[in-house]
C-alpha positions as CSV (number, residue, x, y, z in Angstrom):
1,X,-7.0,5.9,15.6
2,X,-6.9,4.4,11.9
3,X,-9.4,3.5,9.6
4,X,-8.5,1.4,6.1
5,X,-10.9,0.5,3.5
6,X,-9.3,-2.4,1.4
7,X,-10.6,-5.1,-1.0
8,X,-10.3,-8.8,-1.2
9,X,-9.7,-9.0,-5.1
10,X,-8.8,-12.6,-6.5
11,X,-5.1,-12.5,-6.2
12,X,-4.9,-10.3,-3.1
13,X,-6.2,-7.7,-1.3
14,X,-6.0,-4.2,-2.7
15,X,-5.6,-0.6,-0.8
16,X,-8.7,1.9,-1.2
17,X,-8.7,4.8,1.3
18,X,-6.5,4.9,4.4
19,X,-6.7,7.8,7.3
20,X,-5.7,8.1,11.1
21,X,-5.3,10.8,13.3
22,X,-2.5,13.0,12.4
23,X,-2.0,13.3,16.4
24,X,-0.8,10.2,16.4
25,X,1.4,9.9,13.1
26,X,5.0,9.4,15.1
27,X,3.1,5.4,15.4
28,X,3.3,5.2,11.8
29,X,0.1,4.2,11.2
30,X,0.1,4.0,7.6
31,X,3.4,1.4,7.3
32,X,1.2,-0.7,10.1
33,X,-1.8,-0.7,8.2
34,X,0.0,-2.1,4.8
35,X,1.6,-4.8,6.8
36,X,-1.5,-5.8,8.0
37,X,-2.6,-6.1,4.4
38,X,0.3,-7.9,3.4
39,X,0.0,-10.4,6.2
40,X,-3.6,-10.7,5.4
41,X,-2.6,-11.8,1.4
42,X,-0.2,-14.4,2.8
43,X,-2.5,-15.6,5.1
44,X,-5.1,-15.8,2.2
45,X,-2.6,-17.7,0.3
46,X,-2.9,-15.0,-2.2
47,X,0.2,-13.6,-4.4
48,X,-0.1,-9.7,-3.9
49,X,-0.9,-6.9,-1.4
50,X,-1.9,-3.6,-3.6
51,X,-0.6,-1.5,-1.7
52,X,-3.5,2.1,-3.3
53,X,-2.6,4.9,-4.9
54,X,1.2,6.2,-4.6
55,X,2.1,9.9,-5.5
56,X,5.7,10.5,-5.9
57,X,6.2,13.9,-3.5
58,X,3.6,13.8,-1.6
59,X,4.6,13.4,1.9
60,X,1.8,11.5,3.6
61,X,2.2,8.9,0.8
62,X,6.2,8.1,1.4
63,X,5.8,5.5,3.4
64,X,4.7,3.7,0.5
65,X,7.8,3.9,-1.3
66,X,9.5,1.8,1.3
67,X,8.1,-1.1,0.4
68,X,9.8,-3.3,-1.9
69,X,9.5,-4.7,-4.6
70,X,7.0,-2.3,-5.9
71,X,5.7,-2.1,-9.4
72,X,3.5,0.2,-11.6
73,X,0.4,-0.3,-13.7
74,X,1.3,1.8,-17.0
75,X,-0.8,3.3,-19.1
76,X,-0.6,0.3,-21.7
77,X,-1.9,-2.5,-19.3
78,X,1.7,-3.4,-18.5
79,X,3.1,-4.0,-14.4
80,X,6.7,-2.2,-14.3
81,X,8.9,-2.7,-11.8
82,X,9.0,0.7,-9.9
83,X,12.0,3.3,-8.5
84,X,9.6,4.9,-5.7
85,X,12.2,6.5,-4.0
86,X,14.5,7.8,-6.2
């Protein structure tokens, strides 16, 4: 019923493309799938889950915003710390 395509980078794995059957979206299959990832970083030893792309207002990204702490590859090469959900 859900399908994620994530890489193993060198300090963790990284979110590509996640999609499940909207039939099925009161499982929340999207916060499962990104806590599979994170378990997957700790079991790797590795320091970070990327959790893919996050658009502020767009609903069948929110979930995202949930977990913390989040941060934000700027424009200048710089991690941020992030506000997703405010």
């Amino acid at each position: 019923v859900a399908v994620a395509y994530m890489d193993r980078l060198t300090d963790g794995y990284s979110g590509i493309y996640y999609f499940y059957d909207p039939e099925e979206r009161a499982r929340q299959l999207g916060t499962w799938i990104l806590i599979t990832m994170i378990q997957k970083s700790v079991e790797a030893r590795l320091p970070y889950a990327h959790l893919g792309y996050f658009v502020k207002g767009c609903s069948s990204m929110e979930y995202k915003g949930l977990f913390k702490p989040a941060e934000i590859l700027h424009g200048d090469g710089i991690w941020r710390a992030a506000k997703l959900t405010e």
